[in-house]
C-alpha positions as CSV (number, residue, x, y, z in Angstrom):
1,X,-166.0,-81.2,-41.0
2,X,-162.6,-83.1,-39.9
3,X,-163.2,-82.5,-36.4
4,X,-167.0,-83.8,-36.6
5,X,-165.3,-87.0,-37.4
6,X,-162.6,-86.8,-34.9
7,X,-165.4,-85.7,-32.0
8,X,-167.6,-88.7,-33.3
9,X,-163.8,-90.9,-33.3
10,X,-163.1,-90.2,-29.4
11,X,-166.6,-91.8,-28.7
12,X,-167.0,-94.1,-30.6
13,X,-163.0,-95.7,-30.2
14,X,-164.0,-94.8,-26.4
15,X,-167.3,-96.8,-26.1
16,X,-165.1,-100.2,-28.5
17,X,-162.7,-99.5,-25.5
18,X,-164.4,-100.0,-23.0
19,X,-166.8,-103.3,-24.2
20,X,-163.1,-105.0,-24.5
21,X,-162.4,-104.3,-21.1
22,X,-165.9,-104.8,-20.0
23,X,-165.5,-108.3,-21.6
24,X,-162.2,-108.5,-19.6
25,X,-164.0,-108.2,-16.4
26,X,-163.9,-104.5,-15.9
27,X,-167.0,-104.0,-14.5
28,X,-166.6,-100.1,-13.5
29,X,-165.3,-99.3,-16.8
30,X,-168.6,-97.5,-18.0
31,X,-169.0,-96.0,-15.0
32,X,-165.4,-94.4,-15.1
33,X,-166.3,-93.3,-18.5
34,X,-169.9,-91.6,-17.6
35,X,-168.2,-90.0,-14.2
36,X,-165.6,-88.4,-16.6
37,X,-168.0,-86.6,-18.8
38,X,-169.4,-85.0,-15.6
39,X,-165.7,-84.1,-14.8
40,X,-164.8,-82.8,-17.4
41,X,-167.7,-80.7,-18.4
42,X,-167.5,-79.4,-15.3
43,X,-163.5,-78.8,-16.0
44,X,-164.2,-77.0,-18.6
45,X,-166.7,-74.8,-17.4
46,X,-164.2,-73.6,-14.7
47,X,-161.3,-73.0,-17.0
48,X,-163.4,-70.6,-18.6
49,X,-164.2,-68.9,-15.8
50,X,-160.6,-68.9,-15.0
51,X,-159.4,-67.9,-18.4
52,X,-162.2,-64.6,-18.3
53,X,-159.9,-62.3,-16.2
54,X,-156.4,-63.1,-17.8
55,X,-158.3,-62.5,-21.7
56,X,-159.9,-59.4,-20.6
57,X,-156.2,-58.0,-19.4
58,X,-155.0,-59.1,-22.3
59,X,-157.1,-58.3,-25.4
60,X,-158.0,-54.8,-23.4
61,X,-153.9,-54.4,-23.9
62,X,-154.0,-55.6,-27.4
63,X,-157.1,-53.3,-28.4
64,X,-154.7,-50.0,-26.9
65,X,-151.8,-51.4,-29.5
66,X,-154.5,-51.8,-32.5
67,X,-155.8,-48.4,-32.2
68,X,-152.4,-47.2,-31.1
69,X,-150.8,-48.0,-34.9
70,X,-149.2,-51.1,-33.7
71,X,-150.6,-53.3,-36.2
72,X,-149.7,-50.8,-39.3
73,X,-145.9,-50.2,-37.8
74,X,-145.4,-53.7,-38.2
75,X,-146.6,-54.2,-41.4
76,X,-144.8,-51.5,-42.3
77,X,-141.3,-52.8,-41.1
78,X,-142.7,-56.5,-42.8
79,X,-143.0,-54.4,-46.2
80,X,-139.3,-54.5,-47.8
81,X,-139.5,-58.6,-47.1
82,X,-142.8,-59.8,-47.8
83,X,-142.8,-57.9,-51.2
84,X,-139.8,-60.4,-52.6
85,X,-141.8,-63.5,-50.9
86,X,-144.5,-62.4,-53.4
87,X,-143.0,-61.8,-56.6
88,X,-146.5,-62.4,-58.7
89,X,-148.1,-59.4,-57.0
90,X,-147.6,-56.1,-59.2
91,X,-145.9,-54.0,-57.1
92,X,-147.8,-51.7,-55.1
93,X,-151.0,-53.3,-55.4
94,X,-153.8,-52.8,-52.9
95,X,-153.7,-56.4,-51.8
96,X,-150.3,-56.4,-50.4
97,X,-151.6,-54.1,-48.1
98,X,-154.2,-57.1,-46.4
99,X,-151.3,-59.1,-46.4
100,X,-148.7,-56.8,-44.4
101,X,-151.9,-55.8,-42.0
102,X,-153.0,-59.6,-41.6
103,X,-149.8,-61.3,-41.2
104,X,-148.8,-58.5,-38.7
105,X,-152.1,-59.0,-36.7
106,X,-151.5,-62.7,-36.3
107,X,-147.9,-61.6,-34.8
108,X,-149.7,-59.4,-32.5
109,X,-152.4,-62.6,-31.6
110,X,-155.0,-59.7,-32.7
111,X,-156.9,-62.9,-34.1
112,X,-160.4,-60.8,-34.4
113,X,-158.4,-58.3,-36.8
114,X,-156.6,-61.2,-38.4
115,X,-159.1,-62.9,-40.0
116,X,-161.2,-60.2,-41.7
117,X,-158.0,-59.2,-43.5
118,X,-156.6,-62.3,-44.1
119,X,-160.0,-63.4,-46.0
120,X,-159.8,-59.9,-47.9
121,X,-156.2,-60.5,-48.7
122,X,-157.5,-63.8,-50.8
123,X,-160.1,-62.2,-52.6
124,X,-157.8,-59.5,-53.7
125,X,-155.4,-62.4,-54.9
126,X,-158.2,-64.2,-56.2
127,X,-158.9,-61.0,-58.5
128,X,-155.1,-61.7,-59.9
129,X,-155.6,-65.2,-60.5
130,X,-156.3,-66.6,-63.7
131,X,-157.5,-70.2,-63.0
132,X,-160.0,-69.2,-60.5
133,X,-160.4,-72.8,-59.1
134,X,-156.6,-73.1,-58.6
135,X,-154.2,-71.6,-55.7
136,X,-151.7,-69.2,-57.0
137,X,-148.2,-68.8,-55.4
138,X,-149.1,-65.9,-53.8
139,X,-151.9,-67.9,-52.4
140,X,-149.9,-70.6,-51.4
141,X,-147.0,-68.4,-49.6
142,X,-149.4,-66.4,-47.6
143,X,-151.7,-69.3,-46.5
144,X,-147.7,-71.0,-45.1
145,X,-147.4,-67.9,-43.5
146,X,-150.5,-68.5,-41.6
147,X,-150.1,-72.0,-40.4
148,X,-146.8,-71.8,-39.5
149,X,-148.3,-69.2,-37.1
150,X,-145.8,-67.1,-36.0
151,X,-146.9,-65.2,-32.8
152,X,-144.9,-62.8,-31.1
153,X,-147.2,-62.8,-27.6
154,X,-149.3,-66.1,-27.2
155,X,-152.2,-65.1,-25.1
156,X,-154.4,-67.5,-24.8
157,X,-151.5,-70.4,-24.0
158,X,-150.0,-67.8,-21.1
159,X,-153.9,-67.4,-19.8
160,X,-154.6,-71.3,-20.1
161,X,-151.7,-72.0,-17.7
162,X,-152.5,-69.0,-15.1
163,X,-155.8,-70.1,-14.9
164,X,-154.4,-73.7,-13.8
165,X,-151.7,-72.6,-11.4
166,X,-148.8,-72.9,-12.9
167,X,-146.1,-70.8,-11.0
168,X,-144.6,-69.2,-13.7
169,X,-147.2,-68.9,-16.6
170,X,-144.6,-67.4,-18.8
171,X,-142.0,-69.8,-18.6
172,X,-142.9,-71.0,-21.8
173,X,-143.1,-67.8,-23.7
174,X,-139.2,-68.1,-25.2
175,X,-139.7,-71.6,-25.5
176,X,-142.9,-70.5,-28.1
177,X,-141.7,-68.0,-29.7
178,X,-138.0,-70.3,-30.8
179,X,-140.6,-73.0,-31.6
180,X,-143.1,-70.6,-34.0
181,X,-139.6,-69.0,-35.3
182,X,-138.2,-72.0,-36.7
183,X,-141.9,-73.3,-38.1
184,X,-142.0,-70.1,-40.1
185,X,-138.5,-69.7,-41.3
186,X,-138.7,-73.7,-42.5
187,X,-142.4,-72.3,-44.2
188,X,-140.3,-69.8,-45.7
189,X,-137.8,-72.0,-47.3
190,X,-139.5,-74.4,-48.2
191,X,-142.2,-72.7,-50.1
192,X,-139.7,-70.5,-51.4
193,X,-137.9,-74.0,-52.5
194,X,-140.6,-75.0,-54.3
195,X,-142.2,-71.7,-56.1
196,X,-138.4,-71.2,-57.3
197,X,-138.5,-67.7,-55.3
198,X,-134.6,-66.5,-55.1
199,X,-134.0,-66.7,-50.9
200,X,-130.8,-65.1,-52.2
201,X,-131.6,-61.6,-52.2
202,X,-130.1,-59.3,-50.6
203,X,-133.0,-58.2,-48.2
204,X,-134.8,-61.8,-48.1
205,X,-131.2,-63.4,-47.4
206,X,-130.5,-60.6,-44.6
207,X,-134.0,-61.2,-42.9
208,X,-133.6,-65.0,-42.9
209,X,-130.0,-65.2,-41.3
210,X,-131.2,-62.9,-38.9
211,X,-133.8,-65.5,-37.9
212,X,-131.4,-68.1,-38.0
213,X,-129.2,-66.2,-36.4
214,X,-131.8,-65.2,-33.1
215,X,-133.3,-68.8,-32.7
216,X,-129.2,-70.3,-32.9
217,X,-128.2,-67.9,-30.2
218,X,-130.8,-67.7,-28.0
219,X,-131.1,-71.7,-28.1
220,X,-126.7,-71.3,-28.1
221,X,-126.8,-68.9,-24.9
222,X,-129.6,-71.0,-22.6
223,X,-127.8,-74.3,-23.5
224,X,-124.9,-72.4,-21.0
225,X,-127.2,-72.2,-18.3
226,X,-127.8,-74.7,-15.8
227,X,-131.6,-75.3,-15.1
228,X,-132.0,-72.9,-12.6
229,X,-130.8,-70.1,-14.1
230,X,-132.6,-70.8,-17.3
231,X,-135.3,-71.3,-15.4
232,X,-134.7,-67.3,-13.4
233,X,-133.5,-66.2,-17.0
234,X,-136.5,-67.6,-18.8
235,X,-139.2,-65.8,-16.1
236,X,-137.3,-62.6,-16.0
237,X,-137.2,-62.1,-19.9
238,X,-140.5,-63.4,-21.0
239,X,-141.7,-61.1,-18.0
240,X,-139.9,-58.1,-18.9
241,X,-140.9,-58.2,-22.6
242,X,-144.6,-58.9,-22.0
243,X,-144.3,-55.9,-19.4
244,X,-142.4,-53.8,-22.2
245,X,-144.9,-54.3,-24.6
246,X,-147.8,-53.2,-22.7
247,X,-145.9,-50.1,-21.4
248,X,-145.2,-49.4,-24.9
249,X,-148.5,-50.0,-26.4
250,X,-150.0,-47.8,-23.8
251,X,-147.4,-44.9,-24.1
252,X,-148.1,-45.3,-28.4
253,X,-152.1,-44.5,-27.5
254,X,-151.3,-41.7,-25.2
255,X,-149.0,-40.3,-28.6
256,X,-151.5,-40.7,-31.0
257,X,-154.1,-38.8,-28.0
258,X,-156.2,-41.9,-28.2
259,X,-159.2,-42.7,-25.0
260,X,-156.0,-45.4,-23.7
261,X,-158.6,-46.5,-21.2
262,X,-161.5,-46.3,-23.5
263,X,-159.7,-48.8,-26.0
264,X,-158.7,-51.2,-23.0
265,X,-162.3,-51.1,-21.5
266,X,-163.7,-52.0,-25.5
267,X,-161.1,-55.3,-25.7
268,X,-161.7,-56.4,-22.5
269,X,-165.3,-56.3,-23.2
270,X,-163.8,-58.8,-26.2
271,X,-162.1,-60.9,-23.8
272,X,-164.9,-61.6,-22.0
273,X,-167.4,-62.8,-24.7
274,X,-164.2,-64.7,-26.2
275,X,-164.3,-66.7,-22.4
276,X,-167.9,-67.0,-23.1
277,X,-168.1,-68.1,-26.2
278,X,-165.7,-71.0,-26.4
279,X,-167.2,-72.6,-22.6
280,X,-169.9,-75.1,-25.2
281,X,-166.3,-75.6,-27.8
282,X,-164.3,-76.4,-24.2
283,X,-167.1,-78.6,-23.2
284,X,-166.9,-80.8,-26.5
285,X,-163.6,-81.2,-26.9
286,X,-162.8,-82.0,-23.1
287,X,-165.5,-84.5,-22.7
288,X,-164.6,-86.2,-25.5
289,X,-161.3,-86.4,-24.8
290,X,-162.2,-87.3,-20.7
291,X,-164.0,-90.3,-22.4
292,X,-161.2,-91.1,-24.7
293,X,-158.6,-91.6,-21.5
294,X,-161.7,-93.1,-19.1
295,X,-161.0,-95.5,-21.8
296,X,-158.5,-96.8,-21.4
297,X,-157.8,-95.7,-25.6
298,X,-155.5,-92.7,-24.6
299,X,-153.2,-95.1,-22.0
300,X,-152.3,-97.4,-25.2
301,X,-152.0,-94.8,-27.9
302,X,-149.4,-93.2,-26.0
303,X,-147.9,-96.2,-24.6
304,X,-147.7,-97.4,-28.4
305,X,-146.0,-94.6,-29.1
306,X,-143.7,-94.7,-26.2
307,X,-142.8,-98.0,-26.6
308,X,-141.9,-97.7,-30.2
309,X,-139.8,-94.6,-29.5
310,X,-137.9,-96.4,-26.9
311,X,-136.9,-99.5,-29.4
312,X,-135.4,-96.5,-31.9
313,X,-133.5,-95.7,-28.2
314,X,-134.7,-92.4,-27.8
315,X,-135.9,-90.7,-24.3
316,X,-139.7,-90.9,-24.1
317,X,-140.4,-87.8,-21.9
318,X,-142.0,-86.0,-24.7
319,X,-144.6,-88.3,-26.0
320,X,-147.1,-87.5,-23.6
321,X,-147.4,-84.5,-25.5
322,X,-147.9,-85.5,-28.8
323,X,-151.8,-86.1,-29.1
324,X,-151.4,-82.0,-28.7
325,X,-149.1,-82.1,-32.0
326,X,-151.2,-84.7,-33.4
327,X,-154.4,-83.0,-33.7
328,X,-153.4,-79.1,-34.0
329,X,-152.7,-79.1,-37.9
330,X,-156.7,-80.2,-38.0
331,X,-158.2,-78.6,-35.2
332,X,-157.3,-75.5,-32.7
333,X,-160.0,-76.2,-30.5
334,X,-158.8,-79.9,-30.2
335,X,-155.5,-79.4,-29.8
336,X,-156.7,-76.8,-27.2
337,X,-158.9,-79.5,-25.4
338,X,-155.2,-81.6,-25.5
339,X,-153.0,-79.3,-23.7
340,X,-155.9,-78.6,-21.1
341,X,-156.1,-82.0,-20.7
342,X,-152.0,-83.0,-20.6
343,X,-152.0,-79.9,-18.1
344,X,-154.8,-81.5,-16.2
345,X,-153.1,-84.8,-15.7
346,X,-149.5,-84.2,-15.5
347,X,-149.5,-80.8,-14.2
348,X,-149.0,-77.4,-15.8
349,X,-145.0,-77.1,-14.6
350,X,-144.3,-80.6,-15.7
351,X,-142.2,-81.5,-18.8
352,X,-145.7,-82.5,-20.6
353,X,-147.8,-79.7,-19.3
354,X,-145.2,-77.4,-20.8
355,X,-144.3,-79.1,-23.9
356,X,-148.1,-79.9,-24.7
357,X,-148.3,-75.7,-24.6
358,X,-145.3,-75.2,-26.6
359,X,-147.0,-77.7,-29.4
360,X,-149.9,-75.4,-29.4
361,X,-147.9,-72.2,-29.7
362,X,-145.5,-73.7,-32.6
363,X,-147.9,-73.2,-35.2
364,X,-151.7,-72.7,-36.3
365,X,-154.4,-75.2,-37.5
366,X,-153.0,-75.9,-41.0
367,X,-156.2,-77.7,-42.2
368,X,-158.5,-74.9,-41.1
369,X,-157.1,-72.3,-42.4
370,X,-156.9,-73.7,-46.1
371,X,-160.5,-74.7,-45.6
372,X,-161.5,-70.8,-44.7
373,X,-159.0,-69.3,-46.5
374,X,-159.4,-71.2,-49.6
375,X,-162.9,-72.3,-49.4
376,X,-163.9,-68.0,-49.1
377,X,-162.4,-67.9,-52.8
378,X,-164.0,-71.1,-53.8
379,X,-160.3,-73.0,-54.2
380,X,-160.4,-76.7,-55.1
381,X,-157.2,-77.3,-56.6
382,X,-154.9,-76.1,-53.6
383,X,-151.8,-77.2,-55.7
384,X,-148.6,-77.8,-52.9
385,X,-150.6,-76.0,-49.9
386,X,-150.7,-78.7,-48.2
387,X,-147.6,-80.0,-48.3
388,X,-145.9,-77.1,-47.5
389,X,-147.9,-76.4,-44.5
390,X,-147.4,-79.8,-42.9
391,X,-143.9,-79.6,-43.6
392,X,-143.7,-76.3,-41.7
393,X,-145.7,-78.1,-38.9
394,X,-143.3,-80.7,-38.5
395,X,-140.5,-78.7,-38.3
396,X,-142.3,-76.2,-35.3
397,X,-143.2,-80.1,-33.7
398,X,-139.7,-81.1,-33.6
399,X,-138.5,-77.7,-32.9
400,X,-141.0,-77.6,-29.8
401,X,-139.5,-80.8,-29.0
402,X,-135.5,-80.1,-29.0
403,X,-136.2,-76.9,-27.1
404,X,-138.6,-77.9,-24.5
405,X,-135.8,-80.4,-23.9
406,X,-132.7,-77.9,-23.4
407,X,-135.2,-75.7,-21.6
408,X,-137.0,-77.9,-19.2
């Protein structure tokens, strides 16, 4: 529902646009805007294509790790902490179970096995809850887990930016995992803040310094480097952890005498109806936002911005970047259609292109996901859901920001 408004927004704010320049004597300004729905569409329809190969690789890979245990190792090392973030859960209870197997799929970027447990994890809360029309803790906590978004390998973002040249596709990968780190540790606390849960226990208090502790000195130890060598450090790292993962989840399927290239052959199959199905979504969102910046509407939102950024005598490099952070707590898709298009126009290697892919890797579509999430239980009163998730959000935006600044 929100983003049939903001689709119907872009055109309308698009077609106001351009009768106020038309009145200015901007004759071609229709035309611009007509020519760039042709353009785009046609964008889209390309990055798709694109994006088929790269998906294919990598959901074949992530299908291997599925079957290969990969997804119940990790809930089982998420066990000993996620069972103190949900103190209202009787221990051992069949739902904590979804939990572990969903949040550890969404770490993964296994979003097909995400999902299906994620939805049974709320009904099996929803069968603890009391007030059936009202969002427990447990409720609450899992659905922050969610939109703070926490992803160890991002996919779709590295795919986007092969499939528009950029010369090191994963030179964004540390940047995005720092970025989802610190949205989900402030999640954490925050939610943890407010439901009163003690962050001073001995294995929740270990856990969380240990975060800390990886996002200080990885930001500490690049922050030594000069840009070059972050740069060389950056490639070589996200590249050899990407490579170690797929070596391992390979060498787990050939342990647990699984077909290894039977279960790549059935994810790529995946990834290529995934670059299918989202060419009409791609088509949508890019036109609409073509027609937004034909405009002239994009140009004086983020020269707004700028210029009020600049009077608070701050550097304005990043703004660019912020319709991406703007729409992503509402829509995934639109944010999506934001970072193709900030790659489009700036380029995929420049400070926008990059940060505008960080935005979309620092956290999930916070509005969506209560709407499933909740609405699948039939949820009305969502309590402090909201304002936890947002919170997180903003901390994974500014986050994005500070490190795509020491980084790029």
């Amino acid at each position: 529902m929100v983003l049939n408004y903001i689709w119907i927004g872009f055109f309308v704010v698009a077609f106001v646009f351009g009768g106020v320049q038309l009145l200015m004597g901007d004759t071609t300004i229709f035309q611009k805007m007509v020519d760039s729905t042709f353009d785009t569409s046609k964008t889209a329809f390309e990055t798709s294509l694109g994006l088929t190969g790269v998906l294919a690789l990598w959901l074949g890979i992530m299908k291997i790790g599925e079957k290969a245990g990969a997804v119940n190792a990790l809930a089982r090392l998420l066990s000993p902490v996620f069972t103190k973030l949900f103190p209202d859960i009787p221990k051992n209870h069949p739902v904590m179970g979804s939990i572990f197997m969903n949040i550890a799929a969404n770490m993964l970027g296994l979003d097909n096995a995400a999902t299906p447990t994620g939805l049974k994890a709320m009904a099996g809360m929803q069968e603890l809850n009391t007030k059936k029309d009202t969002a427990t803790n447990p409720m609450i906590m899992f659905l922050v887990l969610n939109t703070s978004g926490l992803t160890i390998i991002p996919t779709t973002i590295l795919a986007f930016r092969a499939s528009y040249g950029a010369a090191q596709p994963t030179d964004v990968f540390i940047p995005i995992l720092l970025a989802t780190s610190v949205a989900t540790l402030a999640g954490i606390i925050i939610t943890s803040m407010w439901q009163r849960i003690n962050l001073f226990q001995p294995i929740l208090l270990a856990t969380l310094s240990g975060l800390i502790a990886f996002v200080a000195l990885v930001i500490w130890g690049f922050g030594q480097m000069d840009k070059d060598t972050m740069g060389t450090v950056t490639a070589v790292a996200g590249n050899l952890i990407l490579m170690t993962v797929i070596v391992l989840f390979i060498l787990a399927g050939v342990r647990k005498r699984i077909n290894v290239y039977d279960a790549f052959i059935e994810g790529a199959k995946e990834g290529f109806q995934t670059a299918v199905r989202i060419i009409p979504y791609l088509v949508a969102i890019l036109v609409a936002v073509g027609v937004f910046r034909a405009s002239g509407a994009m140009d004086m939102l983020v020269g707004g911005i700028a210029w009020v950024v600049k009077q608070c005598g701050l550097n304005t490099d990043f703004v660019g970047a912020l319709p991406t952070a703007f729409m992503k707590p509402l829509s995934g898709s639109g944010a999506r259609g934001l970072m193709l298009e900030a790659m489009k126009n700036y380029g995929p290697d420049s400070f926008v292109g990059r940060l505008s892919c960080i935005f979309q890797g620092s956290t999930d579509t916070t509005f969506y996901i209560l709407a499933v999430y909740f609405g699948s239980v039939n949820i009305k009163y969502t309590r402090h859901a909201v304002a936890c998730g947002l919170l997180a959000d903003l901390a994974g935006v500014i986050a994005a920001i500070a490190i795509a600044y020491i980084f790029f």
